[in-house]
N, C-alpha and C positions, 0 to 999 in steps of 0.2 A: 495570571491566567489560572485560572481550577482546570479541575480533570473534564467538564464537562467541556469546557471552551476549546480546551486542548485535543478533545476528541472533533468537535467539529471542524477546527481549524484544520489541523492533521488530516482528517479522511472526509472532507465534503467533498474533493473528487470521485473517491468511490462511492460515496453514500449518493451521488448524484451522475452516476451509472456513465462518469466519462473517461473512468479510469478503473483497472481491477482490480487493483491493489494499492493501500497504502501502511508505511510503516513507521510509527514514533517510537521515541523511549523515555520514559518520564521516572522522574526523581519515584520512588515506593513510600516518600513524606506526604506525595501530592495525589497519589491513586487514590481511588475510590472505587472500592470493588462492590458496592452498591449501585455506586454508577454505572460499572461497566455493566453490571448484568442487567441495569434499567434500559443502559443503551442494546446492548445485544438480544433484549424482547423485539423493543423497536425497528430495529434494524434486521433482525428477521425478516419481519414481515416486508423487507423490502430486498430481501434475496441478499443481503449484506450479512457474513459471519465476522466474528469480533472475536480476536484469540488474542490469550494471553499468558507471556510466561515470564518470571523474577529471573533476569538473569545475573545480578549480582548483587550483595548484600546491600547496594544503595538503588537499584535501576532495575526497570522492567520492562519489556518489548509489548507494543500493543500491534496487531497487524486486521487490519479489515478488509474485506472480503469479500467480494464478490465471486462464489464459490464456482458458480458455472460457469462464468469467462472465464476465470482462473483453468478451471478442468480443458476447455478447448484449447487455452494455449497450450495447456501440458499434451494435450494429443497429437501438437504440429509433431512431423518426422525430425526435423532438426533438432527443438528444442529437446524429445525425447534422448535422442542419440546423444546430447549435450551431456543431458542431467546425467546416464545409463556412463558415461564416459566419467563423470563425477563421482558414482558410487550410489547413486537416486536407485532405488527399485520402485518408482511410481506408481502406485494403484490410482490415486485420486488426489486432488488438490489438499483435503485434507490431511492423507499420507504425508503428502510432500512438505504440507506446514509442520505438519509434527517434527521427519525428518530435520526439517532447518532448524527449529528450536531445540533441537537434541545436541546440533553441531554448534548455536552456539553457546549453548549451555558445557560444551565440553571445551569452549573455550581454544580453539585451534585457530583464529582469526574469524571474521567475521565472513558469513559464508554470503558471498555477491550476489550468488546465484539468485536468492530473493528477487533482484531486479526482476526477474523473467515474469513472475505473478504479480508483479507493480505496477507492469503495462512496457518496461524499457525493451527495445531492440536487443533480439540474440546478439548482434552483433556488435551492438556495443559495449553488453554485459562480459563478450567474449575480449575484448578488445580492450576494457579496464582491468583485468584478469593479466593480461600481454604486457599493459602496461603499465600495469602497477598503479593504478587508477595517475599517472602523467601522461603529459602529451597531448592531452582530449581539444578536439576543437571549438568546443562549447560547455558550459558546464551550466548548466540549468539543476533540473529535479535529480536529472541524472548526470552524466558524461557520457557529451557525444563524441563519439569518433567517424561518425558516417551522415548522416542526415541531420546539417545542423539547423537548416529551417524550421523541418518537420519536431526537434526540441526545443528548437524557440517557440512555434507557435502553440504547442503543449504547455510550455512553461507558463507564456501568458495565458493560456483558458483553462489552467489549474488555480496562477494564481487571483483570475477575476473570479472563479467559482467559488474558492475561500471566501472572499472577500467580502462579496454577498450572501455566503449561506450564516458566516461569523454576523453581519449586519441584522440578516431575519434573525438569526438564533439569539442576538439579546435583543428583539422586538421582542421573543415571547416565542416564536413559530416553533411546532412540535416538529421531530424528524419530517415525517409524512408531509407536513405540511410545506416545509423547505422545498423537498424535492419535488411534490406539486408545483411549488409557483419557480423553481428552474427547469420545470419540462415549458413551463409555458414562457418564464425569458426565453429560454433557446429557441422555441419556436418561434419567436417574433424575429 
């Protein structure tokens, strides 16, 4: 798989606005930082940010983003009181990406909280935290501890959205055009 496939694979749920985050880590043999900035033109223009940082002498975190769902979750009162309890001083979703790739570039374990902009339940983010990510009663995209329907049936319309955006994308379909023809699957 190249970086490009791995970028659609990885985040065609957020690039196809059904998810607000997602997050890979791909060997620094395999990047392409042509790619990513060809991808993050693209993906602008569809409200998607694409950050990226080496976090170790072989590996690099990609994280995409849909920056305004991101910012609304950061505004709920829980989630705020969460991160503020964390050590987060939140201004804006982008703050807060920067903040997490600081923490784990300083290498102190890897910081969970990410779930929260990925789309995962405070509650369950709170609860793998509790438990040492054991115990979960489901374990799909994430671990669930509370709503394991509502992860199952994420899990399966993340991984049918892969599935066909990977299928367009080596037909040839440009970003824009992907997420075109899955506004119009999903509406059928």
């Amino acid at each position: 798989m190249n970086f490009n496939q791995m970028l659609i694979h990885h985040c065609a749920p957020t690039i196809c606005n059904i998810k607000p985050g997602n997050i890979f880590f791909v060997q620094n043999r395999l990047y392409s930082k042509v790619g990513l900035e060809a991808w993050r033109k693209e993906s602008s223009k569809l409200g998607i940010s694409l950050f990226s940082v080496r976090i170790s002498k072989t590996s690099r975190a990609i994280l995409a983003l849909n920056v305004g769902w991101a910012a609304d979750i950061l505004r709920d009162g829980f989630v705020k009181e969460y991160l503020e309890g964390k050590g987060y001083a939140v201004a804006d979703a982008r703050d807060f990406v920067r903040e997490l790739f600081c923490r784990m570039l300083r290498g102190k374990g890897f910081p969970h909280e990410v779930g929260i902009i990925l789309g995962y339940p405070l509650a369950d983010v709170i609860e793998f935290e509790n438990h040492k990510g054991h115990d979960c009663k489901f374990c799909g995209c994430w671990k669930s501890y509370s709503d394991v329907e509502n992860a199952r049936r994420c899990l399966c319309e993340y991984k049918e959205c892969m599935g066909v955006c990977e299928a367009w994308y080596d037909e040839g379909y440009s970003l824009s055009q992907i997420v075109t023809a899955y506004r119009k699957l999903s509406a059928a």
